[in-house]
C-alpha positions as CSV (number, residue, x, y, z in Angstrom):
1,X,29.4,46.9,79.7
2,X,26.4,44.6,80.4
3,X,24.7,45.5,77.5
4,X,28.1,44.6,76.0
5,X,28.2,41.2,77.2
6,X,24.5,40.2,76.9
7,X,24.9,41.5,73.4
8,X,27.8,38.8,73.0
9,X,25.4,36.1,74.3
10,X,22.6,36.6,72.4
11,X,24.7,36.5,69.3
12,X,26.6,33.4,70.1
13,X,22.9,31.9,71.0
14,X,22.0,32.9,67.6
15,X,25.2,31.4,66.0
16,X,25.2,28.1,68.5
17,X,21.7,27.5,67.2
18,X,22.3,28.0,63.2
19,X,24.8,25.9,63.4
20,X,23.0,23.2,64.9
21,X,20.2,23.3,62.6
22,X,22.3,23.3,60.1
23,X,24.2,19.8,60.9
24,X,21.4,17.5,60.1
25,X,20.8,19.4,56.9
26,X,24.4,18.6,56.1
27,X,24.9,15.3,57.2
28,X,21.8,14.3,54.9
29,X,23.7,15.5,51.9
30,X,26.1,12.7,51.1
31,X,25.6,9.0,51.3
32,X,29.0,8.9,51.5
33,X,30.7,9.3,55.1
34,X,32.5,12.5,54.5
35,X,35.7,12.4,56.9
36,X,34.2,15.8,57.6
37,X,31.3,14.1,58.9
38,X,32.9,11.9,61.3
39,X,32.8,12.7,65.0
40,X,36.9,13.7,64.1
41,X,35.6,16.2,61.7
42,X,33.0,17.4,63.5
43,X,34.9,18.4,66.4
44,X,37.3,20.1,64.5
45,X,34.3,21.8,62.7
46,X,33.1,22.8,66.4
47,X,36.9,24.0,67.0
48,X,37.4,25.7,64.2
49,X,34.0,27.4,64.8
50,X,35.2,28.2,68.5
51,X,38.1,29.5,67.3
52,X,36.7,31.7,64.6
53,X,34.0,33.0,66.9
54,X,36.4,33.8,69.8
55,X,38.4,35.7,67.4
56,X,35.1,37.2,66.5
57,X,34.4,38.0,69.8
58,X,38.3,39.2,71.0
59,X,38.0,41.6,68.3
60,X,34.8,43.0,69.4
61,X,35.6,43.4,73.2
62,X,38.9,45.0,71.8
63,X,37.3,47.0,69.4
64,X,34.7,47.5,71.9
65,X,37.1,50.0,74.1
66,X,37.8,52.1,70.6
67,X,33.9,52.4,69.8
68,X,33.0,53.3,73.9
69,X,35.9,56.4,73.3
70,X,34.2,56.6,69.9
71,X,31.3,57.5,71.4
72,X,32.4,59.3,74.4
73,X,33.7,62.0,71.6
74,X,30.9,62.1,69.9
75,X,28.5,62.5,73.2
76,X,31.0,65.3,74.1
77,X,30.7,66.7,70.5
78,X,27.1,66.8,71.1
79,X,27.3,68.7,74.1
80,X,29.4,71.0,72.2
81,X,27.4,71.4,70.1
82,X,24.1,71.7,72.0
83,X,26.0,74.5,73.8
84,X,26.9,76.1,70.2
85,X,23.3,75.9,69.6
86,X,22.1,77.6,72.3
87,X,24.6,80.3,72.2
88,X,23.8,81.2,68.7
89,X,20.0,80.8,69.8
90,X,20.6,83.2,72.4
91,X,22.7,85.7,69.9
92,X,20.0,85.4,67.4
93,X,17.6,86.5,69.3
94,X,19.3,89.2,71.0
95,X,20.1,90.1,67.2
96,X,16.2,89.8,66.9
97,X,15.7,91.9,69.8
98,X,18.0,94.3,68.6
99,X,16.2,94.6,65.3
100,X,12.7,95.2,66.7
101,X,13.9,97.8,68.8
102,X,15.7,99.2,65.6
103,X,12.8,100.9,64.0
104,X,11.7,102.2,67.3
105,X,15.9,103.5,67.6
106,X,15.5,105.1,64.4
107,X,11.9,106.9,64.6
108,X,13.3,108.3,68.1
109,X,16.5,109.3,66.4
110,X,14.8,110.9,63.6
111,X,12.4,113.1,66.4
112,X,15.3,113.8,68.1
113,X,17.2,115.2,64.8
114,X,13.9,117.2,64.1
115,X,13.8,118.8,68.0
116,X,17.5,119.7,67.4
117,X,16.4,121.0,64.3
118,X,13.9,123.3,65.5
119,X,15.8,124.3,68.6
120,X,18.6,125.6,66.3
121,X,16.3,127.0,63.9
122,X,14.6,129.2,66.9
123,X,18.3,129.9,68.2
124,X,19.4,131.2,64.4
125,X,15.6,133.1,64.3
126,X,16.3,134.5,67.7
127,X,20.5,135.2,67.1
128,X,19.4,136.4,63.8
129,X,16.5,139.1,65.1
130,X,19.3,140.3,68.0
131,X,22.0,140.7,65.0
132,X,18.9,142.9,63.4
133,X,18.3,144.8,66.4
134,X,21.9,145.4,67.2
135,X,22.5,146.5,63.6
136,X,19.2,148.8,63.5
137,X,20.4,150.6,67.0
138,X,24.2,151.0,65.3
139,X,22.2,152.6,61.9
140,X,20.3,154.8,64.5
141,X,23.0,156.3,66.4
142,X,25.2,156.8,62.8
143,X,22.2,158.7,61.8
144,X,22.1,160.8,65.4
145,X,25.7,161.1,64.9
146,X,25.8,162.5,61.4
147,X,23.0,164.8,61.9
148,X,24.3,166.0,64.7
149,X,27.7,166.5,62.4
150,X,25.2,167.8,60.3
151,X,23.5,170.6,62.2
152,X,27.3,171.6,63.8
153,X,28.2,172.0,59.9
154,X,24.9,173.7,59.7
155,X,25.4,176.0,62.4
156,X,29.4,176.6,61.4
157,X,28.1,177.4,57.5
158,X,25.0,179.3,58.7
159,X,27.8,182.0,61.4
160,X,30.1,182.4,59.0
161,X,27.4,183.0,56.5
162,X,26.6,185.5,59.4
163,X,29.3,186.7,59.8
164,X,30.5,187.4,56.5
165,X,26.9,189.4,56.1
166,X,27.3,191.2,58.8
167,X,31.2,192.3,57.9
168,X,29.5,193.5,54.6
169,X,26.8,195.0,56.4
170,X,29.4,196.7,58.7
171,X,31.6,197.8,55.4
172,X,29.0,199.3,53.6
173,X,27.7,201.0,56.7
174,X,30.9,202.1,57.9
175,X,31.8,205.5,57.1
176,X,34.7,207.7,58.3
177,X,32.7,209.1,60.9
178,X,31.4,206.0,62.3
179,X,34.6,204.9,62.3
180,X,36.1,207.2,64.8
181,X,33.0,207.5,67.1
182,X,33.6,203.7,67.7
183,X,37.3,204.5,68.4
184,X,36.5,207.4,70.7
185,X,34.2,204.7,72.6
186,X,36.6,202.2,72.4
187,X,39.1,204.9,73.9
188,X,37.0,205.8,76.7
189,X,36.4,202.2,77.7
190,X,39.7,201.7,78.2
191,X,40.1,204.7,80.0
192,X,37.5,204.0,82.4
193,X,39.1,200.1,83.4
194,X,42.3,201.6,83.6
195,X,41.1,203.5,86.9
């Protein structure tokens, strides 16, 4: 407010002091007494001056109370602003941040996609050799088990190959005599396990 009110002497200095160098300059003008010129005249000039410059000067102290809110808004705008400023400052460098790191995000991403890789490759190598196995001891014991099959077929075609020789061998060796010799043994066996 002091700056205010020095402000409206210094301009009323300023304006007392025009107007007085301006009166001799205008009372050399006319030879003629103007009634302007007259101490009547000049008294009204002085009031009329007074009156303009108080109006002058009411407006501006009234005015003044509009232009100190004026400014109060803008000195809060201001500090809203600052405080805008550094919060995007601080998100733009955290942004900043962020997109150093990024590259440095990505390469250890892209490691970490190729250890996964080669883990589950080694896992489907190692699954994959177990399936193998599994499947080669499966094939093995079909094979044991069919040549077994095989041999028992074997051994069933190979007795009663035997046997069918040895019926033919017994036919055409078989005679009536040989015939009853065997049933006289046969007799006498059974006669000795009945007592």
């Amino acid at each position: 407010m002091s700056s205010f009110r020095r402000f409206l002497r210094l301009a009323s200095a300023a304006l007392l002091a025009l107007c007085l160098t301006a009166l001799p300059a205008l009372a050399a003008e006319g030879a003629e007494p103007d009634p302007a010129d007259t101490t009547t005249g000049l008294i009204f000039r002085w009031l009329n001056f007074l009156i303009v410059f108080g109006g002058i000067a009411y407006f501006i102290a009234k005015s003044g109370a509009f232009f100190r809110n004026n400014a109060k808004e803008i000195a809060a705008d201001i500090v809203q602003a600052t405080a805008a400023k550094q919060e995007a400052t601080r998100e733009l460098q955290a942004a900043e941040a962020k997109l150093q790191h990024e590259d440095q995000d990505v390469a250890e991403l892209r490691e970490q996609a190729h250890r996964n890789w080669a883990a589950e490759s080694e896992r489907l190598r190692a699954s994959g050799a177990a399936e193998i196995e599994k499947i080669n001891q499966a094939a093995r014991a079909e094979l044991a088990a069919s040549e077994r099959a095989a041999q028992q077929q074997l051994r069933g075609i190979a007795a009663s190959l035997a046997v069918e020789n040895a019926a033919a061998l017994v036919g055409a060796r078989m005679n009536a005599e040989t015939r009853a010799r065997i049933f006289q043994t046969f007799l006498a066996d059974l006669g000795r396990s009945r007592n």
